[in-house]
C-alpha positions as a printed Julia matrix, in Angstrom:
66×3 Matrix{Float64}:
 10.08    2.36    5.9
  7.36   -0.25    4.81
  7.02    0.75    1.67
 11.38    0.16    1.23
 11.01   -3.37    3.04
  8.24   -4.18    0.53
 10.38   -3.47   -2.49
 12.9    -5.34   -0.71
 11.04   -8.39    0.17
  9.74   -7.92   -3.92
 13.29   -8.12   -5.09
 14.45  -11.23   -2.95
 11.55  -13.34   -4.58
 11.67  -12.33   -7.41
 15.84  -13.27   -7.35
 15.03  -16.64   -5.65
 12.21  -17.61   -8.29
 15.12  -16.57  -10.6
 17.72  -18.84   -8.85
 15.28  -21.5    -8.71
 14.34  -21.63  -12.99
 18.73  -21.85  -13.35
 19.04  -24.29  -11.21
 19.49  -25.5    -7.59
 20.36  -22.43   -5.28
 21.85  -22.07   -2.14
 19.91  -22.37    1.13
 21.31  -18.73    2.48
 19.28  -17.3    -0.97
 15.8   -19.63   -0.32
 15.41  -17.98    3.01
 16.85  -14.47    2.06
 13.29  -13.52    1.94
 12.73  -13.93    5.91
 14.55  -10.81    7.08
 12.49   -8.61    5.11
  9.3   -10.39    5.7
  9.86  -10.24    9.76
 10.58   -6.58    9.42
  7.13   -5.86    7.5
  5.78   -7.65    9.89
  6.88   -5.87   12.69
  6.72   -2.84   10.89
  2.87   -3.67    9.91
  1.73   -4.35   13.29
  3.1    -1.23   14.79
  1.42    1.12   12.05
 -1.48   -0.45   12.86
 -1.51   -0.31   16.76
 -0.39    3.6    15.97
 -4.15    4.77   15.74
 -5.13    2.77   18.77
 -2.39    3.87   21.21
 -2.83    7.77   20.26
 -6.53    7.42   21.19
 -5.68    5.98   24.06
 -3.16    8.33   25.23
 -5.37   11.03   24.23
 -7.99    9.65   26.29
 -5.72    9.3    29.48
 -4.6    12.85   29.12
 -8.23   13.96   29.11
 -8.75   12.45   31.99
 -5.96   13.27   34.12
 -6.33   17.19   33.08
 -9.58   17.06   34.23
């Protein structure tokens, strides 16, 4: 899922620098790139904590089995 929001976020700045060399664009299409950034964000952060939360889970099963 990261790796699709990435190519998304990719796409929507590459369109506003785009929209930006023809002219003045809209606002909706200078903050398109939000959404996508939030998301990988988000995304990000939970990948990360992944690791973390397993060993600790791990760890509280080991000691309640015990």
């Amino acid at each position: 899922m990261n790796r699709w929001l990435s190519i998304i976020f990719t796409v929507t700045v590459i369109v506003n620098f785009v929209a930006m060399a023809l002219g003045e664009p809209p606002a909706w299409l200078l903050y398109s790139p939000l959404l996508p950034l939030f998301l990988l964000l988000f995304s990000g952060l939970y990948m990360f904590v992944l690791p973390y939360a397993a060993r600790w889970r791990g760890a509280r099963e080991r000691v309640e089995s015990a």
